[in-house]
C-alpha positions, -999 to 999 in steps of 0.1 A, spaced: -235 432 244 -220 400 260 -246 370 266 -217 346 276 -194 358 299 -163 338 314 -148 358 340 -115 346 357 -124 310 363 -104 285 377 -109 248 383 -76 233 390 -79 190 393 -46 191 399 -13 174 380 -18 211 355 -54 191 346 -82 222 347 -89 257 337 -71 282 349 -78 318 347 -98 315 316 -118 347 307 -134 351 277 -173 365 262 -199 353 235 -216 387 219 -250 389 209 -256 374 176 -221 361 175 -210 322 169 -175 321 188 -151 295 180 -138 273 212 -105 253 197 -85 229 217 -74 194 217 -89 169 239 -75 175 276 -72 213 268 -99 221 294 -128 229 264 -152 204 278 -146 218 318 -150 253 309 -183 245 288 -197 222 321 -190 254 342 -210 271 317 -242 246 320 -240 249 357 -230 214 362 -197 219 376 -191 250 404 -163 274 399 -134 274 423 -127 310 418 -138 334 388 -174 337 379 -195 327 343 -227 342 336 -251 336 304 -274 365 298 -267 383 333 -274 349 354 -252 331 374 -246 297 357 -240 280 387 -263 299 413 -293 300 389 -282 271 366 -324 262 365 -327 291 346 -298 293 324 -305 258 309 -340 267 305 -324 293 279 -303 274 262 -296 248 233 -269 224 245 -252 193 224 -225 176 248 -197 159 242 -210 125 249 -246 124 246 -264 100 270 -302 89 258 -324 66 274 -316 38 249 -348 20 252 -371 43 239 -375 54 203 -362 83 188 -394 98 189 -401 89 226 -374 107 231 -380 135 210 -415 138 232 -398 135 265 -374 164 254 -405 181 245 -429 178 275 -399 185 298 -395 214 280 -431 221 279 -422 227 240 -459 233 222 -468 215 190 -454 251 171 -416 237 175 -386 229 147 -385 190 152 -403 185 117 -382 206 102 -349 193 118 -358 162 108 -363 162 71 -331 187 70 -310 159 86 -329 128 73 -334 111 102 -361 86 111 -372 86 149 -394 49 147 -362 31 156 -349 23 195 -324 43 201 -300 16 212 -302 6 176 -287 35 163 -256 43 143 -237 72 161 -245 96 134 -279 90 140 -276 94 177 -257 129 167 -285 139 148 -308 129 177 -288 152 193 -291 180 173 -327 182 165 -331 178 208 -308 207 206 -328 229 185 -363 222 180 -372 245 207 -360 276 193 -334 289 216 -316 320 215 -285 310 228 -267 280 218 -237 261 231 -223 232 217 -196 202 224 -183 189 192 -217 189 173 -205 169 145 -189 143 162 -200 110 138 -215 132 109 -207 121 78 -195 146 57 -229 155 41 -247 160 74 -216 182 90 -222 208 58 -255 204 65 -249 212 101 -231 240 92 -256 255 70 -276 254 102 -257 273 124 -253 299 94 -290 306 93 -291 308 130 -266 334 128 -290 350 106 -314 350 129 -293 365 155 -286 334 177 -255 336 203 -235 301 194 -205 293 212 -194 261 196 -163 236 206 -150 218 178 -120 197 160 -132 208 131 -114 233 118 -135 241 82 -167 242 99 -150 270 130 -142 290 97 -174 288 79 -191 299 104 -172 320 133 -165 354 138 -139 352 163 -124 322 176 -105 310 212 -75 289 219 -72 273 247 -39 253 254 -30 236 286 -60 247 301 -53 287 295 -62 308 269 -40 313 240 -57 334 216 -83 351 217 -98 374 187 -114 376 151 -108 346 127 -88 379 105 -69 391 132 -54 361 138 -46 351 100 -29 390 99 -10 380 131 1 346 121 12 362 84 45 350 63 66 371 47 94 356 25 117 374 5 138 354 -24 166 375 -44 167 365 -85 194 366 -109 177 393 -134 150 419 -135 130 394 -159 133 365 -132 122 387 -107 94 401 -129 81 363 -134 85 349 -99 65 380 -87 41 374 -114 35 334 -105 35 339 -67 14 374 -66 48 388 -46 58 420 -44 93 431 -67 122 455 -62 148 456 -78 157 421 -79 142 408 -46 105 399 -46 85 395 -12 57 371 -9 31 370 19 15 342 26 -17 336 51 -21 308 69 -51 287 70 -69 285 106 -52 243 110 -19 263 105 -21 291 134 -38 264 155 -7 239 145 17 271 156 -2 267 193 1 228 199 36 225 180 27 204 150 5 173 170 -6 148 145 -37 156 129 -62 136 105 -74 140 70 -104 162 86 -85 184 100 -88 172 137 -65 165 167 
């Protein structure tokens, strides 16, 4: 059963800037995988989704509702980290943490205690103060602590160090679990294959790819076939590299890693040590 569903939509800013016939669905239980470099049209498609930006053409729903028609309601269901989160940088973290609360009419019975202690963060501090890790992790536990079922999320991890992104990670594992629907964006390639089933691609504001994280490692499969001297050689080189012999020729298959078939999309664009564009 799909909970997100993008259906045709088009927002064209002109200058090939936009979305542009993107369709695409969120199952259920699933955590989908949204990959793109910045400018691909991840961030427009995900606004669409939150109701804060009105489709030209096409259509996205979230749980049968109209995202942009009944946009009250759909944010009412959903956990939502943007991009660039804005806080009222006065207040504490805590303030905040109450604000989210009451205008959430969140009960005392709510995960912000246990958010907290899972991503060490103290709340006493103005926010203005904070590191942007710490704002992140504001973020996250805002995101969260009421408990939604469906879940969407703009680079989560932006400013995690690395121990709070595996912790993050763990997170969205146990939501899983639990039978959340996660669409997440993210540069991150490790964390989009820890935890998503199937994964989009977007490039130049169009979808690339679209399927399970295995399907497109068979799809993007190398074969390479080398041709040895002896039967001995051939013996050994199948032996070292797990290939496949006859006679004298051995084939080897190789599977590329997520970074690779996304690198096969955007033509080899420089890339950090984390993986990200």
């Amino acid at each position: 059963m799909s909970v997100i569903k993008i259906e045709n939509l088009v927002r064209d800013y002109g200058n090939g800037k936009g979305v542009f016939d993107i369709s695409f669905h969120v199952n259920k239980g699933e955590a989908f995988g949204f990959l793109g470099p910045n400018g691909a049209g991840k961030t427009t498609t995900i606004r669409h989704l939150m109701g804060f930006l009105k489709p030209q053409s096409g259509r996205c729903t979230i749980d049968g509702m109209d995202c942009w028609r009944e946009r009250e309601k759909v944010q009412a269901r959903l956990g939502y980290i943007p991009g660039e989160i804005s806080f009222f940088e006065d207040v504490s973290g805590a303030e905040f943490l109450k604000f989210i609360a009451e205008y959430r009419k969140i009960g005392t019975q709510n995960r912000k205690d246990e958010l907290l202690a899972r991503f060490e963060l103290d709340t006493k501090g103005k926010i203005k103060r904070m590191s942007k890790g710490m704002k992140q992790k504001l973020g996250i536990v805002a995101a969260f602590m009421h408990d939604p079922d469906i879940i969407i999320l703009d680079e989560p991890t932006s400013g995690l160090d690395p121990l709070m992104q595996n912790r993050f990670i763990d997170l969205i594992s146990d939501e899983k679990k639990r039978g959340k629907t996660i669409l997440m964006s993210s540069h991150i390639f490790e964390e989009v294959e820890r935890t998503c089933g199937r994964i989009g691609i977007i490039q130049n504001g169009r979808m690339a790819a679209v399927d399970d994280a295995d399907t497109l490692r068979r799809r993007h499969t190398r074969s390479y076939t080398v041709s040895l001297e002896d039967e001995a050689s051939a013996e050994a080189f199948a032996a070292d590299f797990g290939g496949t012999r006859t006679g004298l020729s051995v084939t080897v298959t190789t599977k590329q890693s997520l970074e690779e078939i996304f690198m096969n999309y955007y033509g080899g664009e420089k890339h950090d040590e984390h993986g990200a564009l």
